[in-house]
C-alpha positions in Angstrom: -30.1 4.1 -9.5 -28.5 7.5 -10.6 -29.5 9.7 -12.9 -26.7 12.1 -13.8 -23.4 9.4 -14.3 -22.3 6.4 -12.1 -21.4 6.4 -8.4 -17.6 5.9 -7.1 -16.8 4.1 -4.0 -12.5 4.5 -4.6 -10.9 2.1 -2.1 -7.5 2.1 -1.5 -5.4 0.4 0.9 -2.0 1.7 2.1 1.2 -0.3 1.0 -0.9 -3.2 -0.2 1.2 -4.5 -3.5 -0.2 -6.5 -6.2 1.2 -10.2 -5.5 -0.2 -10.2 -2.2 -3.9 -11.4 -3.2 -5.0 -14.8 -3.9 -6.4 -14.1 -7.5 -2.7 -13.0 -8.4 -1.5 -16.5 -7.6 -0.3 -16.1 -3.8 -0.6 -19.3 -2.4 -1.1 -18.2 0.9 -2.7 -14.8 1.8 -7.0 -15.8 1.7 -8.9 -12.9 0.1 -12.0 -14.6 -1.1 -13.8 -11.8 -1.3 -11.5 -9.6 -3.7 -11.0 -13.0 -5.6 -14.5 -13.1 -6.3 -14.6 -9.5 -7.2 -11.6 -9.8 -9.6 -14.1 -12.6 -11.2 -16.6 -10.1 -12.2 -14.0 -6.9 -12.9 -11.8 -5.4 -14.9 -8.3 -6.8 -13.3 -5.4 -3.9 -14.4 -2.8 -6.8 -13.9 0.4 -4.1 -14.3 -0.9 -1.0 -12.0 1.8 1.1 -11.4 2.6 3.6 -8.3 4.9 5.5 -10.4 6.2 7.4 -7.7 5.8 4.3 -5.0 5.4 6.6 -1.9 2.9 7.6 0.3 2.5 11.3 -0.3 3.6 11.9 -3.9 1.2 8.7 -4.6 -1.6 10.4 -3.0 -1.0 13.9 -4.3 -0.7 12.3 -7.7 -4.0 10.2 -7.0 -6.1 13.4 -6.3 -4.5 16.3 -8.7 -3.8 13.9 -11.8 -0.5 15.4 -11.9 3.4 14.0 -11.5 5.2 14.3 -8.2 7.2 17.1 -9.3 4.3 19.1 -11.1 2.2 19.2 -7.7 5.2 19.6 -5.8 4.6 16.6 -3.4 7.6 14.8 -3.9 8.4 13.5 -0.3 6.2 12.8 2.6 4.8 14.9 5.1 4.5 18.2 3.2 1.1 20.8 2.2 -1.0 19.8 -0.7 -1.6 23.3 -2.4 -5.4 23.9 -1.3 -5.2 25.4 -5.2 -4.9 22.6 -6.8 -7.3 21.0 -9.4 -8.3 17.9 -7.4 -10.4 15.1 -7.8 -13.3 16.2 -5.0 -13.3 19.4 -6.5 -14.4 18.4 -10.2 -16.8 15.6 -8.9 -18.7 18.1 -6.8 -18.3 21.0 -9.4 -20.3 18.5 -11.5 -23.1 18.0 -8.8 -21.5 14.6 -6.8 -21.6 14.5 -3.1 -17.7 13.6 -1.9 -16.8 11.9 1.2 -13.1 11.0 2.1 -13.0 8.3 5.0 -9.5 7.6 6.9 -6.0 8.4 6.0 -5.1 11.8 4.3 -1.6 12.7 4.2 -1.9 15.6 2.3 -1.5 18.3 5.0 1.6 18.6 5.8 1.0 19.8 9.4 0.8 17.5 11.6 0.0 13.7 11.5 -2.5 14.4 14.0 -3.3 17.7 13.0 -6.9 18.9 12.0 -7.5 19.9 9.0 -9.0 22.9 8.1 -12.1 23.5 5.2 -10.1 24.7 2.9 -7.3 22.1 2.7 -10.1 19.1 1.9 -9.8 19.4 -1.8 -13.3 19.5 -2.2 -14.5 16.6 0.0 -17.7 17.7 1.9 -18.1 14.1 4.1 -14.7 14.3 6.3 -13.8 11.9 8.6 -10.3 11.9 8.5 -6.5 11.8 10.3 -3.6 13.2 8.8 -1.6 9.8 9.0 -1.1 7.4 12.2 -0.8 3.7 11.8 -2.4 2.5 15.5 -4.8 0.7 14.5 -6.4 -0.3 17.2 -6.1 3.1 19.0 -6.8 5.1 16.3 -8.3 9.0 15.9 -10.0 11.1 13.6 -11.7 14.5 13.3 -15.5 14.5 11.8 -16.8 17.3 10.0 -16.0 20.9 10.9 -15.0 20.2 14.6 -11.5 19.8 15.9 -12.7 17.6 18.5 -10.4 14.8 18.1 -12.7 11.2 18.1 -11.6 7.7 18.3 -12.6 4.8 15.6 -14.4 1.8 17.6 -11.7 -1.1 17.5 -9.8 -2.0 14.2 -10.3 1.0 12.5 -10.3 -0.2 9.0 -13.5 -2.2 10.4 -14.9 1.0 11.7 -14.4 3.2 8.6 -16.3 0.4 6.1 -19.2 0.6 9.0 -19.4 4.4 8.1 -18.6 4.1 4.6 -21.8 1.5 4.5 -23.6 3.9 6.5 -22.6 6.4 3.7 -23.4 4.0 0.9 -27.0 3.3 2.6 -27.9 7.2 3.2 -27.0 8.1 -0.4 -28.4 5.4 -2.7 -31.1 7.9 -4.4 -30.8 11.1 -5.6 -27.6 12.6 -6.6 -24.6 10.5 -7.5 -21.3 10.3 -4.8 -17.9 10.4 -4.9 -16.5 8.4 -1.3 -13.3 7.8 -0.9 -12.3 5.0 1.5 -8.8 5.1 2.6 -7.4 2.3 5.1 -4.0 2.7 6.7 -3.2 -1.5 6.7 -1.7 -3.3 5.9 1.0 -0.8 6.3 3.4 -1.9 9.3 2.9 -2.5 12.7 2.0 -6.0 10.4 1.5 -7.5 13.9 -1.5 -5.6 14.8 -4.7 -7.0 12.9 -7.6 -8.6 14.7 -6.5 -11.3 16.5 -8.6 -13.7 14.6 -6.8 -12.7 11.2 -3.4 -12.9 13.2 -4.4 -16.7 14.1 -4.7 -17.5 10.3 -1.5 -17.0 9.5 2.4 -18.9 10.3 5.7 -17.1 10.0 6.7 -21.1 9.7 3.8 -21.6 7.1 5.0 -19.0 4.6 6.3 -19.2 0.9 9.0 -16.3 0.5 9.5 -14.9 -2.9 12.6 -16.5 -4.2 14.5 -12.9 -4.3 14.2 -12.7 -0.4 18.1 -13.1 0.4 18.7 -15.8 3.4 19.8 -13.5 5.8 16.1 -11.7 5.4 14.5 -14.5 5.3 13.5 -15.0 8.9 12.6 -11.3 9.3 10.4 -11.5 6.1 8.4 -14.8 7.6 7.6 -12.5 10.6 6.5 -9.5 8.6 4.5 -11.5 5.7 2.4 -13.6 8.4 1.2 -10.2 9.8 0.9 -8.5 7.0 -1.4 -10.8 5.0 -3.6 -11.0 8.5 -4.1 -7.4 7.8 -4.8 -8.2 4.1 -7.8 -10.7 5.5 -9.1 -8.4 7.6 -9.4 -5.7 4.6 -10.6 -8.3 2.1 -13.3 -8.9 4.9 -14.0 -5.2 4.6 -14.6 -5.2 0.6 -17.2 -7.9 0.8 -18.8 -6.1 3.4 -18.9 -2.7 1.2 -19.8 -5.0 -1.7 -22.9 -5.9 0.3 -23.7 -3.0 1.2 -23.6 -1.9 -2.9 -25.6 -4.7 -3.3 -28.5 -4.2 -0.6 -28.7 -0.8 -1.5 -29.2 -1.2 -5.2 -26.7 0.5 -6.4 -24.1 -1.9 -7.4 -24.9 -1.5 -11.1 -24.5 2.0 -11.3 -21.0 2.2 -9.1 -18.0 2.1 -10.4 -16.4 -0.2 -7.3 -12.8 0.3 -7.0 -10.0 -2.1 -5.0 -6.3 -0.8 -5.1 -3.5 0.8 -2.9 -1.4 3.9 -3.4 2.6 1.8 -3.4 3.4 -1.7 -2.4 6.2 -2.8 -0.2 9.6 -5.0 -0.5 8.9 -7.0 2.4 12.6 -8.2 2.6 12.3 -8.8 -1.5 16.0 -8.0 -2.3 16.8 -7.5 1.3 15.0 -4.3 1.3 11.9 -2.9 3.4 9.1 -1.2 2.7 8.8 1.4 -0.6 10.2 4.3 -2.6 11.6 1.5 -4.6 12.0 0.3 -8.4 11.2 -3.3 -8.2 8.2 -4.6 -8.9 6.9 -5.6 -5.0 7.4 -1.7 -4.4 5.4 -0.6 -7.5 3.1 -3.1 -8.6 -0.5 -2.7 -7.0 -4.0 -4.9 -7.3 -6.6 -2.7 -9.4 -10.2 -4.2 -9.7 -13.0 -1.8 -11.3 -16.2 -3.3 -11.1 -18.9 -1.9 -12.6 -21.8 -3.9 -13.6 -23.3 -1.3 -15.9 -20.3 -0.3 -18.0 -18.3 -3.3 -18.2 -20.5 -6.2 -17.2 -19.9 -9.2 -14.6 -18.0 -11.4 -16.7 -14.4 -10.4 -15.0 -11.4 -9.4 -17.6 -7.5 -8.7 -17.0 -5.7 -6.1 -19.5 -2.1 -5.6 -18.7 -2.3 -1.8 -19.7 0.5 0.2 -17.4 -1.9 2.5 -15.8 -0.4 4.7 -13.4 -1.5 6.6 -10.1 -2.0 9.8 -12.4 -4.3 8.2 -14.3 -6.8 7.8 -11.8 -8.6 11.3 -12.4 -8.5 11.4 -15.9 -10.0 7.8 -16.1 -12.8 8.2 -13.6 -13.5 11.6 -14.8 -14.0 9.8 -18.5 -16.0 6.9 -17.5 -18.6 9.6 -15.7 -18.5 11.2 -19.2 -17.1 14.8 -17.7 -14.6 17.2 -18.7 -10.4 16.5 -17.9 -9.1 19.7 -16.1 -6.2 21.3 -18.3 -3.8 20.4 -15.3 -4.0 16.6 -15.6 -1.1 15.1 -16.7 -2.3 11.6 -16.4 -3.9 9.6 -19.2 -7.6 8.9 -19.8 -8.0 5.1 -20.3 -11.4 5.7 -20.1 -12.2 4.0 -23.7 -9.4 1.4 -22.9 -11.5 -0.2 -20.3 -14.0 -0.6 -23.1 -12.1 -2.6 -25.5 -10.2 0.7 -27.1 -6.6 1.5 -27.8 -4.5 2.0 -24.9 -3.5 5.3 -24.9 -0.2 5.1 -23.6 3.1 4.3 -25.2 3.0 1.2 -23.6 5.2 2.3 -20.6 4.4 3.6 -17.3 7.0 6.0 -15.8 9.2 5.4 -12.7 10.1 7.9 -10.5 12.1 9.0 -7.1 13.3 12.8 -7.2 14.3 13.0 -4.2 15.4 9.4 -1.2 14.5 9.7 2.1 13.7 7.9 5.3 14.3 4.4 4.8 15.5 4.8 1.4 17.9 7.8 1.9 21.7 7.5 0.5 22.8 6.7 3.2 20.9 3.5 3.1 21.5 2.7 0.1 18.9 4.9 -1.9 19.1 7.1 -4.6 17.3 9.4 -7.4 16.2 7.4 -10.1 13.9 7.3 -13.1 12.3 4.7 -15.1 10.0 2.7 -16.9 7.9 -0.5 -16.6 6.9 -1.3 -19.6 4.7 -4.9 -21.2 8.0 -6.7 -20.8 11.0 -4.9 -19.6 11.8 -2.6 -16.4 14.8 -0.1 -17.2 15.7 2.3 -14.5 18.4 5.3 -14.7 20.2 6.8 -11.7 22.2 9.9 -11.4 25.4 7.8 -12.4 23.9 6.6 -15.8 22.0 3.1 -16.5 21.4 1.2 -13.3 18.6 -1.5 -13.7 17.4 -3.9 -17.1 15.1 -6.8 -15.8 13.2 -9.1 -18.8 10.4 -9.7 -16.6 9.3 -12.2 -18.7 12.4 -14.1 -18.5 13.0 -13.0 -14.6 9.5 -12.4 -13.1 11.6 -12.2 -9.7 14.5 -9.5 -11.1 17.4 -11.2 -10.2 19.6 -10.8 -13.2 20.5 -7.4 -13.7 21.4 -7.1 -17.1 22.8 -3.6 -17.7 25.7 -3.3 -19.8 25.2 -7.0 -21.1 26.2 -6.9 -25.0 23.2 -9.2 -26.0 20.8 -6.4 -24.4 22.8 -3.5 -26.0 20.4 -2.7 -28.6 17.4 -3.1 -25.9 18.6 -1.3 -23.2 19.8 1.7 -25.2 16.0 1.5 -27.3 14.5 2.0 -23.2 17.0 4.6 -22.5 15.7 6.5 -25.4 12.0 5.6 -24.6 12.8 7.0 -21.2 14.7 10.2 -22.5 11.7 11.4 -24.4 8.8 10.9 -21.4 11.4 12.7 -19.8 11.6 15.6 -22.2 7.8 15.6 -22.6 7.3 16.6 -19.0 10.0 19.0 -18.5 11.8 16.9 -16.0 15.8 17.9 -16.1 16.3 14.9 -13.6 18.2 16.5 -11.1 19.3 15.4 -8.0 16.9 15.5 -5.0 18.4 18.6 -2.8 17.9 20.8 -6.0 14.0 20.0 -5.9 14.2 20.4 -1.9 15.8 23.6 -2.3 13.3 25.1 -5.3 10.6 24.1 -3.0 11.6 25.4 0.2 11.3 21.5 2.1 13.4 21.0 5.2 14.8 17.6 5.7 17.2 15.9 7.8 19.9 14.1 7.9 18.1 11.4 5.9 16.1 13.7 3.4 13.0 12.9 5.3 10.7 16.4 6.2 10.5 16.2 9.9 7.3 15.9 11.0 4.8 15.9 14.7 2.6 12.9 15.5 
C-alpha cells in the first residue's frame, strides 16, 4: 500500500474508439476483461480526443495543453523537452515514472533513439518512437541506443514488463507507468493468430453509416481490428492481476483508454483526424478501489485528452502546473459539479496525410457537447448532428430553419472557447509557417522509419 498518494498504471491503446468494446453495446468484439472492469469503474461514457490524432493527442496527454499551445499540431514533429509534462510533476513529487512502448513525441525518427533529455521526465524507458510491426517490433531500454526486439506480439511483451514493473514496485514509493500499445492501430490483420481465428469479415455487424461501397472493405478491417482489441483486453486482465497479486489494486488508480479512435469506413472514411464520433469518441475506465469503490458508475462528462493531467494530478492531491490548460475533474469523479461548460472542444488546425484537402479534409473546429456535435470549417458552419435523435450522424442539419436558433446558440458556445484560448482559427499553412514544420504535398511532416 502507499504512503504518499495513489499509484497510476495509465493504459492507453492507439486508435482504439469507444464503440469498439462489449460493455458499450458491440455485439461482436469480446472484451470480458475490460467489461468486467467497466463493472467496478468509473465509465467516462463521452471521452473526447479533441484533437483525434496521434501526436497532438499525445502531446496534449502529457503537457495538459491544446494542440496549438504545445505546438504539436501534426504528427511526427519534437515535443519541446521544456515543457511542463506529466513525468516531470509526478517525479518532482517523489513518484517513480516508467513509459512502456509507443512515444511519438520526438520528432526524429520513428526508429530513432531518444535521448535523456527528450523523456519528459520518465526514468523507466522502454520505448520506440512509433512503428506498427507488431510482431517484429523494436525498442531501446534505458540509456543505451542498442536497439532490442519485444518477444512476439509486442503488446504481450510490454504488459510482461509492465507486470514485472508492477511486481518490483508494490512497496515503498508510489509510480507513475505509463503503458502505451501501438494496436489495434492498422496492419488490423496482424494480431495473434488465435485472436485472428475469433473473428469473420462475413460475421460482422457494420455501423449503419458505413456506405455500401465500403462496406466490404470495413468487414475486412473490423474482423482484424477487434482481434487486436481481444488480444489487448487479454492484456488488461493480465495487468489487473498483476494489481491484484501484488496488493496494490486499492491504492492504483487503473486506467483503460486510447489517445483517437478510427472511422473504419464509418462515412466512407478511414482512420482519424476526423469530427465524427468513431474518430473522437474513446473508452475511459478509472478504477480505483480506494477513491471510488467497486461498485462501477458511468457519467457522461465530456472530458478531453487535456484533462488528463490536471485530473490525475487532483486525485493524487498535488499542485496543477500554471501551463495546464485542461480541466481538473478531479471532484467530478467524486460526485461534484462538472467543471466544464458542458462541451468538449474539437479541433484540426492543420489536414494531412489521409485527411489532407486533397482528400477531402479540412481545418475545422468544434464541439461535442451532452447532445449536439457542431463543427465550423474555414467556409463557415459545416456539421449539426442531434446525437440523440441520430446516434449514427447521418442527417446533417446545418442551415435547417427548425435548428436555426440551436445551431447559431453552438456557434456562439464555440466562438467564446474559441476566444478564451486565443485561437484566431486560421488556416493550417499559417500554423506550419509560424512553426517552422515542413510538409508535403499532403500537409504531412516527412518523416524516416
Amino acid at each position: 500500500m502507499t504512503t504518499q498518494g495513489p499509484n497510476i498504471v495509465y493504459v492507453f491503446a492507439d486508435q482504439w474508439r469507444a464503440q469498439a468494446t462489449g460493455y458499450a453495446g458491440n455485439p461482436d468484439v469480446r472484451t470480458p476483461n475490460i467489461d468486467r472492469l467497466a463493472a467496478e469503474s468509473v465509465n467516462l461514457t463521452h471521452a473526447v480526443a479533441g484533437c483525434s490524432v496521434c501526436c497532438p493527442s499525445r502531446a496534449s496527454l502529457l503537457t495538459g495543453q491544446y494542440p496549438l499551445t504545445h505546438g504539436v499540431f501534426v504528427n511526427d514533429v519534437h515535443l519541446s523537452a521544456d515543457a511542463v509534462s506529466l513525468g516531470k510533476v509526478f517525479a518532482n513529487a517523489g513518484y517513480d515514472t516508467a513509459y512502456i512502448g509507443k512515444w511519438h513525441l520526438d520528432g526524429r525518427g520513428r526508429s530513432a533513439y531518444i535521448p535523456p533529455e527528450s523523456r519528459q521526465g520518465f526514468d523507466y524507458w522502454k520505448i520506440l518512437e512509433c512503428a506498427h510491426d507488431y510482431n517484429h517490433s523494436t525498442y531501446y531500454a534505458g540509456d543505451s541506443d542498442e536497439k532490442r526486439l519485444w518477444e512476439g506480439y509486442d503488446a504481450m511483451a510490454q504488459t510482461r514488463d509492465a507486470q514485472a514493473y508492477i511486481r518490483n514496485h508494490a512497496s515503498g514509493k508510489p509510480f507513475l507507468l505509463m503503458l502505451s500499445w501501438g494496436p489495434p492501430h492498422a496492419p488490423y490483420g496482424t494480431a495473434p493468430p488465435e485472436y485472428r481465428a475469433m473473428y469473420s469479415p462475413d460475421a460482422i455487424h457494420l455501423r449503419p453509416n458505413v456506405p455500401p461501397a465500403r462496406q466490404a472493405a470495413a468487414r475486412e478491417w473490423l474482423a482484424g481490428y477487434y482481434a487486436h482489441c481481444s488480444a489487448l483486453d487479454a492484456c488488461v486482465g493480465e495487468l489487473w492481476t498483476a494489481l491484484k497479486e501484488a496488493g496494490i489494486e486499492d491504492d492504483t488508480l487503473f486506467i483503460f483508454t486510447s489517445d483517437h479512435g478510427d472511422m473504419l469506413g464509418s462515412h466512407g472514411a478511414e482512420k482519424k483526424q476526423q469530427p465524427w464520433e468513431e474518430s473522437i469518441r474513446i473508452p475511459m475506465l478509472i478504477h480505483y478501489p480506494r477513491g471510488f469503490g467497486r461498485a462501477g458508475k458511468a457519467l457522461d462528462a465530456r472530458i478531453d485528452i487535456p484533462d488528463v493531467v490536471p485530473t490525475l494530478l487532483g486525485l493524487c492531491g498535488l499542485s496543477i502546473p500554471a501551463s495546464v490548460e485542461g480541466l481538473d475533474f478531479a471532484d467530478y469523479l467524486h460526485g461534484g459539479l462538472d467543471p466544464s461548460d458542458g462541451a468538449a472542444l474539437l479541433s484540426c488546425p492543420h489536414p494531412f496525410g489521409q485527411w489532407s484537402p486533397a482528400q477531402g479534409g479540412r481545418e475545422y473546429r468544434g464541439l461535442r457537447t451532452e447532445r449536439y456535435t457542431y463543427v465550423r470549417s474555414l467556409d463557415g458552419p459545416w456539421l449539426l448532428y442531434d446525437n440523440e435523435a441520430d446516434p449514427y450522424q447521418l442527417d446533417n442539419l446545418v442551415g435547417r430553419p427548425a435548428y436555426a436558433k440551436r445551431q447559431a446558440a453552438l456557434d456562439a458556445q464555440l466562438t467564446a472557447r474559441l476566444d478564451a484560448q486565443g485561437d484566431e482559427f486560421l488556416p493550417g499553412m499559417t500554423y506550419i509557417e509560424r512553426w517552422g514544420y515542413p510538409v508535403d504535398e499532403t500537409g504531412t511532416v516527412p518523416f524516416e522509419w
